[in-house]
DOFIMI-947077 format. One line per 8 residues: their letters; for each residue x, y, z of N, C-alpha, C. Coordinates in steps of 0.02 Angstrom, whole numbers, plus 50000, padded with zeros to 5 digits. Example, Ala and Ser with C-alpha at 12.3 -4.5 7.8 and 13.67 -1.06 7.14 Angstrom:
% residues 2
as) 50660 49716 50390 50615 49775 50390 50660 49835 50390 | 50642 49888 50354 50684 49947 50357 50645 50002 50394
//
This chain:
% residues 379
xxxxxxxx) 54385 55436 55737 54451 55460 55758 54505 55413 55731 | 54553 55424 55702 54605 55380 55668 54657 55365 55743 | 54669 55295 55698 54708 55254 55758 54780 55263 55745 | 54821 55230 55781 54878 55232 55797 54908 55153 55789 | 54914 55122 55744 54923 55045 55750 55019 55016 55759 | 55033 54973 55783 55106 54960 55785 55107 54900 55756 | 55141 54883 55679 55139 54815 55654 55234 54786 55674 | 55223 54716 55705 55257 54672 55723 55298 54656 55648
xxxxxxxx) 55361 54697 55610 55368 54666 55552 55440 54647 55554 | 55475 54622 55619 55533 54587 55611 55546 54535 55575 | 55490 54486 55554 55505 54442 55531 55519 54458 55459 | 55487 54479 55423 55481 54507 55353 55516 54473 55301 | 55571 54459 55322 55627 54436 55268 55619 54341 55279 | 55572 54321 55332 55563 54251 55313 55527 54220 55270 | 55549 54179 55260 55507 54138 55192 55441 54147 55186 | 55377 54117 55244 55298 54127 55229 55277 54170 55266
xxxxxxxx) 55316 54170 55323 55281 54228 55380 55315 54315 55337 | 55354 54306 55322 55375 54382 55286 55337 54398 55221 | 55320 54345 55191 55267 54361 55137 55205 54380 55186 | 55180 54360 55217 55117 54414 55237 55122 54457 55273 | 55187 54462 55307 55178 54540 55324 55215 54599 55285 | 55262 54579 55232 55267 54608 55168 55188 54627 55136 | 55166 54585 55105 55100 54594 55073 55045 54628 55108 | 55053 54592 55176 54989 54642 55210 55008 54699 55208
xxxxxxxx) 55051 54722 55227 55063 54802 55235 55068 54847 55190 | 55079 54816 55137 55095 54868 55051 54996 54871 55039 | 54963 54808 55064 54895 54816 55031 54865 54862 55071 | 54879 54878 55144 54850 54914 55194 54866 54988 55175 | 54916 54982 55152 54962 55061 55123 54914 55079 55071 | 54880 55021 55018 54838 55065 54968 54760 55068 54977 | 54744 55046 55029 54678 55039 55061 54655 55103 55102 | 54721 55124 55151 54708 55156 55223 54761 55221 55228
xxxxxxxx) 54734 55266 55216 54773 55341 55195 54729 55389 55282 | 54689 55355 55315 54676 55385 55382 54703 55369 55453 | 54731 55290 55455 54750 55288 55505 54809 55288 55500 | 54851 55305 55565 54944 55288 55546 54956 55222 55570 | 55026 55195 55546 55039 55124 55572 55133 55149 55579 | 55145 55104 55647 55229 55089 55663 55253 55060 55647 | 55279 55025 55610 55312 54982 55581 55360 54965 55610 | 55376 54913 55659 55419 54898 55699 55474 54849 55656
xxxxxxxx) 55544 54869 55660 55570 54802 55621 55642 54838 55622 | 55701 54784 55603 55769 54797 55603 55815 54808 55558 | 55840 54854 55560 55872 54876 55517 55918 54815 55431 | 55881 54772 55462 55875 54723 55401 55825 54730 55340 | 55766 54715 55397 55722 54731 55356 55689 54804 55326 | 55718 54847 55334 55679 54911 55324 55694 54907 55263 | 55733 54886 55188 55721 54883 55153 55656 54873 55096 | 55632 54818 55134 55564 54795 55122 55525 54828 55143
xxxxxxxx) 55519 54901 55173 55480 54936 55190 55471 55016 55157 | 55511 55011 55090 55519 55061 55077 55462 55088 55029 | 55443 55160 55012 55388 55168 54963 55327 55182 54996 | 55336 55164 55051 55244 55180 55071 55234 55246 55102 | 55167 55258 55107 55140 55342 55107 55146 55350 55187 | 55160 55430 55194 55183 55456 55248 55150 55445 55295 | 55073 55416 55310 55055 55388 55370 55067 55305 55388 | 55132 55303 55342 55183 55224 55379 55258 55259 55411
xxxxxxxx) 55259 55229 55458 55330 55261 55466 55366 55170 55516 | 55440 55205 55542 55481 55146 55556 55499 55145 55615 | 55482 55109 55653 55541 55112 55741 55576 55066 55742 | 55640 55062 55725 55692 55010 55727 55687 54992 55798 | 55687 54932 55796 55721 54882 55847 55732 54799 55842 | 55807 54797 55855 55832 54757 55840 55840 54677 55864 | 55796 54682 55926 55808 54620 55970 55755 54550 55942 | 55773 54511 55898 55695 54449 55886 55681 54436 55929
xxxxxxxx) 55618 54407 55894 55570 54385 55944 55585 54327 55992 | 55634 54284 55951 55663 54215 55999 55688 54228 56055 | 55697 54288 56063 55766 54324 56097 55728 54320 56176 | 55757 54285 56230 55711 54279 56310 55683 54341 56342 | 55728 54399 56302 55726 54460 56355 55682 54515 56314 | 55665 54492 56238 55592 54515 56206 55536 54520 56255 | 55541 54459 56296 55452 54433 56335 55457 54520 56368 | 55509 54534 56399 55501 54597 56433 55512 54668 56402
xxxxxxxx) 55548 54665 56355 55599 54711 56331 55536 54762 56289 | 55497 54719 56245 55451 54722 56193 55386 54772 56216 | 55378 54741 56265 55311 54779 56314 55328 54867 56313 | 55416 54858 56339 55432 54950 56347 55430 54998 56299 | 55456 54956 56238 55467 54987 56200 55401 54999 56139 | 55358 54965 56163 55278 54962 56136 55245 55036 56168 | 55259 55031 56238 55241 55064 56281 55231 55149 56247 | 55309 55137 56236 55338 55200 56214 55312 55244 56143
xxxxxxxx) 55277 55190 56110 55263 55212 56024 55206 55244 56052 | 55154 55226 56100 55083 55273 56120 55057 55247 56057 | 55054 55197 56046 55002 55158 56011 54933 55152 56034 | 54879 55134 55996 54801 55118 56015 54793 55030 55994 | 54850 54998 55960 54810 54933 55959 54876 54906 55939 | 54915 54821 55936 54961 54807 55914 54945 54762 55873 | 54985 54725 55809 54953 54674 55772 55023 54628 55770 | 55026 54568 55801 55078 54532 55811 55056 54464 55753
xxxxxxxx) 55081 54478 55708 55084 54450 55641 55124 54362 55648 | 55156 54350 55693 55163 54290 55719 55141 54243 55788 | 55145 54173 55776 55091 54136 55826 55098 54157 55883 | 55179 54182 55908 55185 54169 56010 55204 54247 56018 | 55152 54256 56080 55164 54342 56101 55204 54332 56147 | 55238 54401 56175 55274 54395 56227 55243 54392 56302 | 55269 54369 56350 55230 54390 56413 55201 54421 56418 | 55268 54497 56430 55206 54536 56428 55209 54591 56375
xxxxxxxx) 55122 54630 56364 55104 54644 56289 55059 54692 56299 | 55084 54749 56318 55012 54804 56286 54941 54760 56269 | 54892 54787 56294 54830 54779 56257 54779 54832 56255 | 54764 54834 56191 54720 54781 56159 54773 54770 56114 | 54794 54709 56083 54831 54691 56026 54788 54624 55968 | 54807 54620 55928 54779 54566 55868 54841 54505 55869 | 54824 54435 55860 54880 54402 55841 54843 54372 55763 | 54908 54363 55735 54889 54309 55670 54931 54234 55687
xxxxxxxx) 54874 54179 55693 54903 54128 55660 54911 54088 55627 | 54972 54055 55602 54991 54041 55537 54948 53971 55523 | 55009 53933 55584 54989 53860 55587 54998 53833 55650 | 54996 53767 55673 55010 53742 55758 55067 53691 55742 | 55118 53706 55688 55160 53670 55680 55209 53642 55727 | 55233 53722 55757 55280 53721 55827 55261 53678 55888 | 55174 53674 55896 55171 53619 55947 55144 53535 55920 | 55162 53531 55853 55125 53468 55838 55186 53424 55797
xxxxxxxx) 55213 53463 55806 55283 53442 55768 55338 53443 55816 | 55346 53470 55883 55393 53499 55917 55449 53451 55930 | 55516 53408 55942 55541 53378 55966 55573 53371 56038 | 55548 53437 56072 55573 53422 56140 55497 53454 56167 | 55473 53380 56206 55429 53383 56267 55414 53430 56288 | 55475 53451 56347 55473 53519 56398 55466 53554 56359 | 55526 53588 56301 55495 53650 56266 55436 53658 56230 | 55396 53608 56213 55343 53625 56198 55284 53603 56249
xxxxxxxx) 55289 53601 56311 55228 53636 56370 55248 53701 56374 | 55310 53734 56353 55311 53799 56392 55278 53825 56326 | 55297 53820 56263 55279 53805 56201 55191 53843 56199 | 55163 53761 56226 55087 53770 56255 55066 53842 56291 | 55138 53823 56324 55084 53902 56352 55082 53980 56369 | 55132 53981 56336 55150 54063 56282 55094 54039 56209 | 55089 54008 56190 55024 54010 56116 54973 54028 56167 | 54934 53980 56190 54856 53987 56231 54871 54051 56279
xxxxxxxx) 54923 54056 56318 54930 54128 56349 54943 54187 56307 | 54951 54209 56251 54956 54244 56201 54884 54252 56182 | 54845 54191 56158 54781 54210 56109 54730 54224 56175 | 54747 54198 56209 54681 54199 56272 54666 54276 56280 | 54722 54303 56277 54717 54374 56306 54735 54439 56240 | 54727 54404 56172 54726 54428 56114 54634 54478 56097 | 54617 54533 56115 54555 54562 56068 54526 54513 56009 | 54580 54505 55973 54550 54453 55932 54603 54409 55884
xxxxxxxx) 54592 54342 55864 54631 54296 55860 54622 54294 55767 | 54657 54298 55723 54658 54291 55662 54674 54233 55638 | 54658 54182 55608 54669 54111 55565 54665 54122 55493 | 54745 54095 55469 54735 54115 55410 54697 54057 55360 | 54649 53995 55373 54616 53941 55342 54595 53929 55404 | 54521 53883 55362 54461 53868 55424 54514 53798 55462 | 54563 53777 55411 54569 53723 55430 54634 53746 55507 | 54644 53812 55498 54689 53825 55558 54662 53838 55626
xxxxxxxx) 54598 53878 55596 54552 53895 55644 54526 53822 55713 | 54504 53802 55660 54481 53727 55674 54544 53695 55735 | 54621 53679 55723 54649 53673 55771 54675 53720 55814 | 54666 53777 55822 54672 53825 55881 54601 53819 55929 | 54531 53829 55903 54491 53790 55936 54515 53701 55989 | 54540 53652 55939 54562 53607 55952 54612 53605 56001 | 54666 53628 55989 54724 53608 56023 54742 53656 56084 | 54702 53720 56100 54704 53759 56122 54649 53783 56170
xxxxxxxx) 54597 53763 56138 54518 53747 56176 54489 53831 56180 | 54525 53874 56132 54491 53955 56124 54432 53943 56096 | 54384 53972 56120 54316 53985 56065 54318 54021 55989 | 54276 53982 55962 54275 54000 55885 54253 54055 55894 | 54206 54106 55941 54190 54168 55939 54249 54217 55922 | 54305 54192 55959 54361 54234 55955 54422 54235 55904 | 54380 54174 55848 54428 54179 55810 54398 54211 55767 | 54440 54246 55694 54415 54258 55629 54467 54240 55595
xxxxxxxx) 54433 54194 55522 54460 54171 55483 54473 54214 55432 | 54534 54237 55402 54548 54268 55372 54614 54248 55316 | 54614 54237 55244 54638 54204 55199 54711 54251 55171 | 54761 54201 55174 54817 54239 55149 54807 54240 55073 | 54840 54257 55009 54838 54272 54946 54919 54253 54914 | 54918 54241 54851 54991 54233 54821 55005 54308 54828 | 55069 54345 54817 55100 54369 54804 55085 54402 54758 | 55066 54486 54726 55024 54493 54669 55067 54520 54617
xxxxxxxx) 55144 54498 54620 55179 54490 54578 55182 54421 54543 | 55168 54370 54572 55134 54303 54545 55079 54310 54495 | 55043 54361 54508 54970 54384 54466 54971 54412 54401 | 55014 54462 54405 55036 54512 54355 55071 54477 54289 | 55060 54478 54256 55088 54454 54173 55142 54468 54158 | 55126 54541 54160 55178 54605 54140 55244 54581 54185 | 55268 54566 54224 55295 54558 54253 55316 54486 54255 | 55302 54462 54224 55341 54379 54197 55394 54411 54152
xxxxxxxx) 55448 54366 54165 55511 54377 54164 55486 54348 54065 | 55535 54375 54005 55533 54357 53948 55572 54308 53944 | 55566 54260 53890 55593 54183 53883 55668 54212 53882 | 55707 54253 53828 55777 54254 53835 55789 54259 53914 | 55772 54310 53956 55784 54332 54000 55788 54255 54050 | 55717 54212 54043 55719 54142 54086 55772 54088 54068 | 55757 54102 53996 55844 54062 53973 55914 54070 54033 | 55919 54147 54020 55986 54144 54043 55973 54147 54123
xxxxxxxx) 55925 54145 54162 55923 54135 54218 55931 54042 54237 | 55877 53998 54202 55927 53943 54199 55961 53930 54194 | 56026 53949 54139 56088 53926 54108 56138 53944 54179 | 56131 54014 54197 56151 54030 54252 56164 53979 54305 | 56095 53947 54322 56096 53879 54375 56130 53827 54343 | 56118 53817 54277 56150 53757 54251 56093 53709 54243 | 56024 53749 54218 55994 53707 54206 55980 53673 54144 | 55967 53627 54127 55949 53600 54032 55932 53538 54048
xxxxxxxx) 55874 53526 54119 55838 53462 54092 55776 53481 54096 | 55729 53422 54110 55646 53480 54136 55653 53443 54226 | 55631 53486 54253 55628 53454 54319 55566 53452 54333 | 55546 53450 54424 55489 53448 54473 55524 53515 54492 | 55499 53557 54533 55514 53607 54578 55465 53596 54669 | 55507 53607 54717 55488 53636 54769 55499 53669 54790 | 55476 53716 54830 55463 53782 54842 55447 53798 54916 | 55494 53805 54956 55463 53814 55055 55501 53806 55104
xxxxxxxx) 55482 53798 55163 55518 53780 55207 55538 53704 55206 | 55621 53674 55253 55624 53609 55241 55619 53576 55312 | 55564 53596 55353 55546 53545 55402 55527 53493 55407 | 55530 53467 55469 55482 53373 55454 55436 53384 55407 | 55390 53412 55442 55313 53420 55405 55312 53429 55350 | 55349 53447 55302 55363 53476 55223 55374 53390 55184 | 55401 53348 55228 55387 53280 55193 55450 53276 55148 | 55503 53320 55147 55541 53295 55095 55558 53231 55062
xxxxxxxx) 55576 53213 55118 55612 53145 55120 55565 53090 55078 | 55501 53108 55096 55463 53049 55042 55460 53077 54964 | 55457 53130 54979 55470 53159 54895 55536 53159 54855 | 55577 53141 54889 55651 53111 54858 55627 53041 54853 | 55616 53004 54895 55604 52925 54874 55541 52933 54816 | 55508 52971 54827 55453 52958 54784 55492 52983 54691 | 55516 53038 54687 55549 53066 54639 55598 52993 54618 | 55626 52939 54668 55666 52875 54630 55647 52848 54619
xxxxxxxx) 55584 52846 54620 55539 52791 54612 55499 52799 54535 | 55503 52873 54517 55487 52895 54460 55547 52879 54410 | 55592 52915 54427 55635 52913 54378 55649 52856 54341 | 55653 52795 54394 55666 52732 54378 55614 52703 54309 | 55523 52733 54345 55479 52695 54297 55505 52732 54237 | 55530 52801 54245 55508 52833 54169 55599 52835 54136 | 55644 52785 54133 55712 52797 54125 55724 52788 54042 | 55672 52777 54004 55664 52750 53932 55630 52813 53906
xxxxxxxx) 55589 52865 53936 55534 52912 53924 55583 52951 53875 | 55544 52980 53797 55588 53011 53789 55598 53095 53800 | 55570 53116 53813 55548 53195 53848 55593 53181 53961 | 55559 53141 53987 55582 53154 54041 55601 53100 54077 | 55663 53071 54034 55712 52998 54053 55767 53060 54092 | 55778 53103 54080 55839 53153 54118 55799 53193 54170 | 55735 53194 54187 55736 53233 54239 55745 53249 54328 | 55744 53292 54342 55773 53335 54391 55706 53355 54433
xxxxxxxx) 55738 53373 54493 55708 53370 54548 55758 53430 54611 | 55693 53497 54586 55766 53566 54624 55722 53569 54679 | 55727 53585 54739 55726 53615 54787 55740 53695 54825 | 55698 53705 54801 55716 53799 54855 55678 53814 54928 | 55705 53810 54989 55712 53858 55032 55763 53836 55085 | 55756 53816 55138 55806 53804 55195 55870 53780 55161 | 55933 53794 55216 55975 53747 55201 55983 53693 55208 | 56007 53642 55180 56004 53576 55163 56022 53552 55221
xxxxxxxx) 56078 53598 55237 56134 53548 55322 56094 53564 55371 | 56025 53598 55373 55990 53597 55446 55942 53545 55449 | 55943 53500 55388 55912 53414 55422 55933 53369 55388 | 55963 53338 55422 56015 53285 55402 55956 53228 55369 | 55897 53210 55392 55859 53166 55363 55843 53178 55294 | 55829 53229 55258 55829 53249 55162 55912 53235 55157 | 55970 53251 55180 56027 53218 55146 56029 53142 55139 | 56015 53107 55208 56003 53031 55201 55967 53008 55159
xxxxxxxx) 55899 53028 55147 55862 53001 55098 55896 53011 55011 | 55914 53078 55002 55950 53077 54939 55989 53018 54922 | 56049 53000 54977 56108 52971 54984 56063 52885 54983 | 56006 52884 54990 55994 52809 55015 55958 52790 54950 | 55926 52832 54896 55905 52825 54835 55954 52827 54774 | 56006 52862 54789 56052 52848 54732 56044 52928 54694 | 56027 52961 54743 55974 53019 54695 56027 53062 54687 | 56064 53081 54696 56133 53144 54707 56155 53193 54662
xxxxxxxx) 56139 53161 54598 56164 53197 54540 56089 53208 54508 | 56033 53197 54550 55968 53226 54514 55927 53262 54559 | 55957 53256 54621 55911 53320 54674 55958 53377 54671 | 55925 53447 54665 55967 53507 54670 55960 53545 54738 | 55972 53560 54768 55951 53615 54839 55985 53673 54844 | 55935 53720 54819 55973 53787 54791 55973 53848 54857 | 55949 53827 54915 55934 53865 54967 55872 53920 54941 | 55875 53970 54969 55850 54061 54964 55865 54070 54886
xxxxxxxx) 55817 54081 54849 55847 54116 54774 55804 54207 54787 | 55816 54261 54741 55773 54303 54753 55727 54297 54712 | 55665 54356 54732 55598 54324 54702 55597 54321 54630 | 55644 54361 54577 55631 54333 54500 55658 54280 54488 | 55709 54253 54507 55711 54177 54487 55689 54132 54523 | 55645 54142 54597 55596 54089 54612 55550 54107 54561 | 55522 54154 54529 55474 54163 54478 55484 54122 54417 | 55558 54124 54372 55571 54076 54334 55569 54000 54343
xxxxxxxx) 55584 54009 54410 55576 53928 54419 55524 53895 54425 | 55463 53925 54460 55397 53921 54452 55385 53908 54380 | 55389 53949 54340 55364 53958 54269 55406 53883 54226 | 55446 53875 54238 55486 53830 54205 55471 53750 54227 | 55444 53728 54287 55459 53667 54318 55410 53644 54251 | 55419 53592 54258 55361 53544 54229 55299 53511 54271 | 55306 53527 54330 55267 53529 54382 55287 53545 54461 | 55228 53584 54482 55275 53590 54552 55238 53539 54612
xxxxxxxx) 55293 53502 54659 55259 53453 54697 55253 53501 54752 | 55211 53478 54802 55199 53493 54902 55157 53428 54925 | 55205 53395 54944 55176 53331 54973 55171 53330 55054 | 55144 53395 55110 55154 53405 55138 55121 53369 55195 | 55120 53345 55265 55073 53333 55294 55055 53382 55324 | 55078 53449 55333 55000 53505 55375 55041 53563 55347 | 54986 53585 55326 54994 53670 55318 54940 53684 55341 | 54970 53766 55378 54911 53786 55405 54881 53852 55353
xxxxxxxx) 54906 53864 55286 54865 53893 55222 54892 53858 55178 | 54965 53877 55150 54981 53835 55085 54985 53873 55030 | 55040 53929 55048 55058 53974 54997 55089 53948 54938 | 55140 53904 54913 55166 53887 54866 55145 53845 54810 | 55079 53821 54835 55042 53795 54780 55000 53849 54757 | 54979 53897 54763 54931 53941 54732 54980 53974 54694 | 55068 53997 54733 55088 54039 54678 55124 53992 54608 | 55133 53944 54620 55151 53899 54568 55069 53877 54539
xxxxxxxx) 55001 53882 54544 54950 53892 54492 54950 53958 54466 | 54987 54021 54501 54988 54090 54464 55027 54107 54405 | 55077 54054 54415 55134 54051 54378 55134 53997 54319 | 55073 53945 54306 55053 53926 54260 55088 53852 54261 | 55085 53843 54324 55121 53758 54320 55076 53712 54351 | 55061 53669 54336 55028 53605 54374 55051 53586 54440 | 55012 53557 54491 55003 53558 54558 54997 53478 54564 | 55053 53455 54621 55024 53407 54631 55059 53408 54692
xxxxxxxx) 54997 53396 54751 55005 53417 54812 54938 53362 54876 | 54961 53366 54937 54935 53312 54987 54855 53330 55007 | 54802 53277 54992 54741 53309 55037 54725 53300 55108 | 54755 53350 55121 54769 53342 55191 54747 53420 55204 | 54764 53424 55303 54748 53512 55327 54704 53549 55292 | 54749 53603 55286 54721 53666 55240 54738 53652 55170 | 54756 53607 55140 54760 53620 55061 54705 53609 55019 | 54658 53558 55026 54623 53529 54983 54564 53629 54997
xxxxxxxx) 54569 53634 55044 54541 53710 55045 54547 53774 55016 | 54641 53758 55005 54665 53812 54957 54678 53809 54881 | 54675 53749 54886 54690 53742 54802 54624 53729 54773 | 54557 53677 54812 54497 53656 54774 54512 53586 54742 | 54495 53610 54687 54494 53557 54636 54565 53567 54585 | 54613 53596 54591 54629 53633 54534 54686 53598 54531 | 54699 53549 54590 54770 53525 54576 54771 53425 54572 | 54809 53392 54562 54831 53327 54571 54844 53322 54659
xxxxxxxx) 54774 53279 54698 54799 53259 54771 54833 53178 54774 | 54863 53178 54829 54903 53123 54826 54904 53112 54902 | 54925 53035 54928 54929 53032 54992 54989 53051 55037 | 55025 53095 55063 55068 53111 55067 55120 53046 55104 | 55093 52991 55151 55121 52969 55170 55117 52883 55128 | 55101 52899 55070 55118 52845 55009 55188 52869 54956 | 55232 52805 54975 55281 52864 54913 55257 52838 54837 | 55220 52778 54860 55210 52772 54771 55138 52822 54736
xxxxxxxx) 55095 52858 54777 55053 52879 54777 55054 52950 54751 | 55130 52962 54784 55174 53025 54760 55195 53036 54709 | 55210 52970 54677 55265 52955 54617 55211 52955 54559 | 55133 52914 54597 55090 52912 54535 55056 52960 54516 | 55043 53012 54579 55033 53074 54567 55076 53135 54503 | 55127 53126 54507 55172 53177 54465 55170 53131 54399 | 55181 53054 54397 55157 53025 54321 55110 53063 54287 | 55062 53037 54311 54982 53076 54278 55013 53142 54277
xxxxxxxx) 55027 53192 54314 55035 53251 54271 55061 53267 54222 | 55129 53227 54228 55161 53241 54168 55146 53218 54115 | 55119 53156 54113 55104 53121 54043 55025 53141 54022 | 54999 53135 54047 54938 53160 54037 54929 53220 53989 | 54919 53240 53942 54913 53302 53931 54860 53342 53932 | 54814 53326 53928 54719 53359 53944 54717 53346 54020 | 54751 53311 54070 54769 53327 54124 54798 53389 54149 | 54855 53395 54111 54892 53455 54119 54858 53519 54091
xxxxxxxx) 54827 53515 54032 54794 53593 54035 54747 53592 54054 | 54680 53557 54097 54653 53569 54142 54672 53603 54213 | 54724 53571 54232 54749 53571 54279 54795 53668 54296 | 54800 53682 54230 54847 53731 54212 54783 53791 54205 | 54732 53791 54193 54666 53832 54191 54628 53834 54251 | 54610 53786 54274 54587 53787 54340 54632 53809 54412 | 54695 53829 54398 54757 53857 54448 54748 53910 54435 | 54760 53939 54359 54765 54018 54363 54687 54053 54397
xxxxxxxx) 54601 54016 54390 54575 54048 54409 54588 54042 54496 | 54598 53978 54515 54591 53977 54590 54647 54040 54606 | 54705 54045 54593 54749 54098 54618 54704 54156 54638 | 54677 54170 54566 54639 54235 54581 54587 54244 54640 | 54560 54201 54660 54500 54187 54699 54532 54228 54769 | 54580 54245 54770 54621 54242 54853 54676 54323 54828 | 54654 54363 54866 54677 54421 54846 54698 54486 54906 | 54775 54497 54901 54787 54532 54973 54742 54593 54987
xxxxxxxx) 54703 54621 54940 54657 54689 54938 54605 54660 54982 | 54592 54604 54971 54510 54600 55010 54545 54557 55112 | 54600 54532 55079 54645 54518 55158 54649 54594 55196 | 54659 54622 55164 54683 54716 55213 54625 54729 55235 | 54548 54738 55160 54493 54765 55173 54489 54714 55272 | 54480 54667 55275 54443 54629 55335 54497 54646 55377 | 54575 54638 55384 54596 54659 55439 54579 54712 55456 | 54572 54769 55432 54566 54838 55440 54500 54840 55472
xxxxxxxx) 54449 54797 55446 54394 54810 55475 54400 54790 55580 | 54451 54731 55598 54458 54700 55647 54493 54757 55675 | 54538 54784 55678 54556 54860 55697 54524 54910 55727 | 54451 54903 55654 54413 54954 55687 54386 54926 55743 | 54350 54877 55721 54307 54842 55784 54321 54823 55851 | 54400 54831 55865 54442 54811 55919 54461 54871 55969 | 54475 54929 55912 54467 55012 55941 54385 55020 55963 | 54339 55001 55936 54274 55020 55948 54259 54988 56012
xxx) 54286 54924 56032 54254 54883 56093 54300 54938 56127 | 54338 54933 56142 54406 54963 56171 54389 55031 56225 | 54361 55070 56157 54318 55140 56183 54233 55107 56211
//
């Protein structure tokens, strides 16, 4: 009997959490032509929802999830779709929640990173009160799995590990932008040196701040180099003024006129920029998958990134590890890539296959299967 599913896709338009529920849902769309799905989300995002086959459809609603009066609001209006299962695509459910529902989570950043105490016991316990009473708990790396067990004390029975994928516009060839075309998308920025690129969110955990000291620490050794005595060091995602600690560190290295922070770009010129860096860094201390290093090995650039969490899991062997909380370790890390050159096309071969290894078709195939199996206990 075909189900009735309601996907959680307000977030959509955020940086990592909107890439998988962007991606999941276009792959579910070419997988699953029997069951229907709701597509819950706000009139923001319904753009990103456009194109898919008539058993997807849309129920606007506008209130986020941050929002206090979601915990209640969410339940009614769930109520109302006469759904058979919900899939809440981010870590914290609301109070209260229809069941049977699915959660995905990302990472345990929000409670391991948190800066206020109190808010993160209440924190504590909307996550563990969410998954406790979740059908079934999704981890997108063993290494996430591993701390929801941990930090949360759920049984591994109830989790399933299940792998996010680049972007399969990252994949596609055909769809690399042509050199004139990348030209004038640099020139546009004002670019004409070779840089580093990063690529993500700019929280603590993202480490910026050592990757600016670490990036002065380079420039300095290599100021005679004759290929990369001028280079640059861009930055894409958050805005800069929501942590004052990456402005200090710029300001305390002298770095100003060689760090760029371009905020949000859209996805073809994060694509050029990928394609163009001379390497892309993630010196991160935790991810809980580690999307931006696989799509910068899709995109044919060298990796040099922290062995730490979930990465040394997602990338393998394929990239340059480094200690994230060494800045010279950082600095010696991106040396060797760049100078190296049988470094670099190793490094540049062994990315494009790992990309492939991780693919949103076989992510849909297993959610879909958890669906069924969740309707099956259910009945």
């Amino acid at each position: 009997m075909p189900l009735r599913i309601a996907f959680d896709a307000r977030r959509i338009g955020d940086f990592g959490i909107g890439t998988y529920i962007r991606n999941l849902i276009h792959a579910l769309a070419d997988i699953d032509r029997e069951n229907s799905y709701v597509l819950i989300a706000s009139r923001k995002g319904e753009p990103e929802l456009q194109h898919l086959p008539p058993n997807f459809t849309i129920a606007r609603y506008e209130r986020p999830d941050t929002d206090w009066v979601n915990h209640f609001s969410f339940f009614f209006f769930l109520r109302e779709l006469g759904v058979d299962l919900v899939h809440a695509p981010v870590n914290t459910v609301p109070l209260l929640m229809p069941r049977p529902y699915v959660v995905t989570v990302h990472d345990m950043s929000s409670l391991i990173y948190a800066a206020d105490r109190r808010g993160n016991r209440f924190r504590l316990f909307l996550f563990r009160r969410g998954l406790e009473r979740a059908a079934c708990v999704i981890a997108v790396s063993a290494a996430t799995k591993r701390d929801v067990e941990n930090l949360l004390g759920l049984p591994g029975n109830r989790i399933r590990q299940i792998y996010d994928a680049p972007d399969p516009r990252f994949l596609d060839q055909r769809t690399s932008g042509a050199g004139a075309e990348r030209q004038r998308t640099l020139e546009r920025y004002q670019i004409n040196h070779p840089f580093l690129l990063y690529a993500g969110a700019v929280r603590p955990q993202k480490n910026i701040p050592r990757l600016v000291e670490a990036f002065a620490v380079l420039r300095s050794d290599m100021e005679r180099h004759p290929v990369y005595k001028d280079l640059r060091l861009i930055i894409i995602g958050d805005e800069i003024s929501r942590y004052p600690s990456v402005r200090r560190s710029v300001n305390k290295t002298r770095m100003e006129n060689y760090v760029r922070f371009l905020g949000f770009v859209p996805f073809d010129t994060l694509r050029v920029f990928f394609e163009a860096a001379s390497a892309f860094v993630f010196p991160s201390l935790y991810e809980g998958f580690g999307l931006p290093p696989l799509e910068a090995m899709a995109s044919g650039t060298p990796v040099v990134t922290s062995h730490v969490s979930s990465l040394p899991e997602v990338v393998d062997e394929a990239a340059m590890f480094v200690n994230p909380e060494n800045v010279f370790d950082i600095a010696r890390g991106i040396r060797e890539v760049l100078l190296n050159d049988d470094l670099r096309a190793q490094l540049i071969r062994a990315g494009y296959e790992q990309a492939r290894r991780f693919s949103w078709s076989k992510t849909a195939r297993e959610v879909l299967e958890i669906y069924r199996e969740v309707a099956q206990s259910r009945g």
